[in-house]
N, C-alpha and C positions, 0 to 999 in steps of 0.2 A: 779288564782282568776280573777273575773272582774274589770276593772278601769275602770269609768267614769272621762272624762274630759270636763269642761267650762271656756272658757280662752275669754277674750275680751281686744284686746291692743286700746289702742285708744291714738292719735297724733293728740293735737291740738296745733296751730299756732296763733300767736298775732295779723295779718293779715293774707290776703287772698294766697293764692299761687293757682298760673295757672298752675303748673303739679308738680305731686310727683310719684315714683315710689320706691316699697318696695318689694323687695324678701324675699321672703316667706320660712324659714322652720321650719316646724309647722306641716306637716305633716308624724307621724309615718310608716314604712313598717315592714311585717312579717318579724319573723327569727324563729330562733328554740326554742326562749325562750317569743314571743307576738305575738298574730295574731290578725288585726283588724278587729274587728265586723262590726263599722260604724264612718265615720269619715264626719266631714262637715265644711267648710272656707265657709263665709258668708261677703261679701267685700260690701261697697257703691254700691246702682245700677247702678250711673252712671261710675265706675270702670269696668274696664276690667281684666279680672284677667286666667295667662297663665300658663299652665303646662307645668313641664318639669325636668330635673334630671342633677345635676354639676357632677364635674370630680371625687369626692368619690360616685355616684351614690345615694346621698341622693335627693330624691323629691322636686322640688323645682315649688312655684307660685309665679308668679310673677305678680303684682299687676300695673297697670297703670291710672292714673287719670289724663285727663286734661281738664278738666273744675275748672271754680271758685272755693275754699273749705278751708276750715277754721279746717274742724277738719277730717280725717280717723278715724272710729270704724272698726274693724274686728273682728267676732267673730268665736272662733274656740270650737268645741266639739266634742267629740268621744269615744267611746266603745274599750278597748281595754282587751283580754283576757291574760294573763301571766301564765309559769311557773318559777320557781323555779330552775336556771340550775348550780348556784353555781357561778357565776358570769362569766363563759364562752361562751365565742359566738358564737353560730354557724349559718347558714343559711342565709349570711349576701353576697350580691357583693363584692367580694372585687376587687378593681379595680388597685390595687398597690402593688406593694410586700412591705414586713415589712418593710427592709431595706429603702425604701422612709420616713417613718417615724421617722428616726432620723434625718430629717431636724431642723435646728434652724430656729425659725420665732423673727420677734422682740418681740413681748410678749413671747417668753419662752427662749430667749437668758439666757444661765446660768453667774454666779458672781460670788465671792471667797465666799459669803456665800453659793450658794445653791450647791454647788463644797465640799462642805464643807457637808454639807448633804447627798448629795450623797456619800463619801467617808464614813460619819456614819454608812450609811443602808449599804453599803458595808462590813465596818467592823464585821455588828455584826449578817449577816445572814452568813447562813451555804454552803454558795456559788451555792446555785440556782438560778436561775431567779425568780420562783416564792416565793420562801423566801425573796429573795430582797425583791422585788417590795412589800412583804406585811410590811416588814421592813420600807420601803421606804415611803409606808402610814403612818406609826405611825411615822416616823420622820418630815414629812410634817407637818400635823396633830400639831405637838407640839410645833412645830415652827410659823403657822401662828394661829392665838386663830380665831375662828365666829363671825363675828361683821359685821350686815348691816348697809348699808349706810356710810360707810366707805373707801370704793373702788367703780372705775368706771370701764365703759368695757374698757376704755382704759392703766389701771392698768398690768404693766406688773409682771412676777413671781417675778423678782429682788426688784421690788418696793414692794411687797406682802411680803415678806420674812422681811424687811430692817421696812418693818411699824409693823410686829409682826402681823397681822390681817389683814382680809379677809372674801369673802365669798366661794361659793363653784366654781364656775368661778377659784378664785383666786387658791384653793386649787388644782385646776385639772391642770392648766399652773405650778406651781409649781413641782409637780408631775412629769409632763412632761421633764420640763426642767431637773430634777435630774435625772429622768430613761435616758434619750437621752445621758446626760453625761457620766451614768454608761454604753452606750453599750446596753439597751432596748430598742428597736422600742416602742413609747406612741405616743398617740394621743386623742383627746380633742371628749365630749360627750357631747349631748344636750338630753334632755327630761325631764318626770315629776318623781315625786316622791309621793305616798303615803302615808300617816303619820296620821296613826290612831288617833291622840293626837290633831291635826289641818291639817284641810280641806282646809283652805284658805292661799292663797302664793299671795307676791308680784311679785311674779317670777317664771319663770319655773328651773330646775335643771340643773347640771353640775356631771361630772365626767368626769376619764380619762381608755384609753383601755390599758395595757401593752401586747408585744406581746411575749409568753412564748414557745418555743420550749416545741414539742410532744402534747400541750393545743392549742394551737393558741391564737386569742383576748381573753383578761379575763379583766374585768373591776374592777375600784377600785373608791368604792366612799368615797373618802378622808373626805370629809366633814365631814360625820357619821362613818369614820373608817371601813366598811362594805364593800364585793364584794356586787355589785348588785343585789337584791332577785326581787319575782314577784311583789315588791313594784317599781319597776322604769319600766315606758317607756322607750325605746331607740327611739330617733330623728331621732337623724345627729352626723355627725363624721366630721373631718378635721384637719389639724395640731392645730389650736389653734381655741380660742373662735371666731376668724372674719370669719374662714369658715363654722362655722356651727350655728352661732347666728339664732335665731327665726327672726329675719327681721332687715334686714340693707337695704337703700334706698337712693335715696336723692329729690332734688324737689326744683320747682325755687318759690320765696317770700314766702310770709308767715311769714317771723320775728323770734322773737324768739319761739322757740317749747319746750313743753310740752308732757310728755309721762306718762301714768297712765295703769297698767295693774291690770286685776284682774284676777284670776286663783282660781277653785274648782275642787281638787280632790279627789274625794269619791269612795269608794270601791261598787261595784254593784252586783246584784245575785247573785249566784251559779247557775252556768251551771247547767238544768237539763240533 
């Protein structure tokens, strides 16, 4: 299928600030399962804005301002074609072997509860990896309930678990931190989501990748209980949400900040 995407982050300040700087990842690359038609980042003119790619190979711009400015708009849009691959990944850099992926970061540092979860989905699959890990979703999943505005990006799994709710951020360091317990290489997913029902989001999407002998990556998006269909974009990847967030930055004055995103994603033609 086609995905259209319109996304405009905008970051305003109480006063003025003399330089801000926000890396950018926003921008999708092909794999075996999306190819992009047409993508476009649209920054302040008086921004300067750089290309470039971090250490998991995800695309990254990065954005520089310094002159006088009160508010950053960035507007992002793009075409992007999808199949349907069963939620396996293929066609992707990989720049790391799996095994780097059982790193613990602080946001997925595991606790006696998610040790606990982990030993559940353990329990009660039939000892595959990929039976886990689908195990492992529906234990997540039940354990943290969907509720926005409730957690921040700074929300670790231990805290997500411990409050009962979450978003899908939440659900994916979750995830993480129990597959890495149980002996699965996981790792953390940026992009959008599709959803016939509503077009419009506060936010872009999360999930996470388990790495499954004889399959390779196969993604799990915890939130909806689903592997990934040609309803998700794929981003960015990284141990957890700080390495692959849509834009972290920082920037001198300005006061206190404000962040308002708007996001439309609609379903486009049929390929002729």
């Amino acid at each position: 299928m086609r995905i259209l995407i319109n996304q405009q982050i905008i970051y305003r300040y109480a006063g003025p600030a003399n330089y801000s700087m926000q890396v950018l990842r926003v921008r999708p690359r092909d794999n075996g399962g999306q190819k992009v038609l047409s993508w476009s980042v649209v920054v302040p003119y008086a921004a300067r804005l750089m290309w470039g790619e971090d250490a998991f190979g995800n695309t990254t711009e990065t954005l520089y301002l310094s002159t006088l400015h009160s508010e950053i708009s960035i507007s992002i849009s793009g075409e992007i074609e999808t199949e349907d691959t069963g939620g396996v990944l293929r066609g992707t850099d990989e720049r790391f072997p799996p095994a780097f992926y059982l790193r613990k970061t602080p946001l997925t540092e595991p606790d006696e509860a998610i040790e606990a979860l982990s030993a559940a989905a353990i329990a009660a699959s039939n000892g595959s990896p990929l039976d886990l890990s689908h195990r492992l979703m529906e234990k997540v999943r039940d354990a943290v309930d969907y509720q926005i505005g409730e957690t921040h990006a700074e929300t670790t799994a231990a805290e997500a678990v411990a409050h009962g709710y979450g978003v899908c951020q939440d659900h994916a360091h979750v995830f993480i931190s129990a597959a890495r317990h149980a002996g699965l290489p996981a790792r953390y997913v940026s992009g959008y989501l599709w959803d016939p029902g509503d077009t419009e989001y506060e936010a872009s999407h999360a999930w996470a990748e388990a790495y499954i002998d004889g399959l390779g990556w196969v993604g799990f998006d915890v939130a909806n209980r689903i592997c990934p269909t040609d309803a998700h974009i794929r981003v960015a990847c990284g141990l957890d949400y700080l390495e692959a967030a849509p834009a972290r930055g920082l920037r001198r004055g300005g006061g206190e900040e404000t962040l308002e995103v708007r996001l439309r994603v609609d379903a486009g033609a049929a390929q002729q």
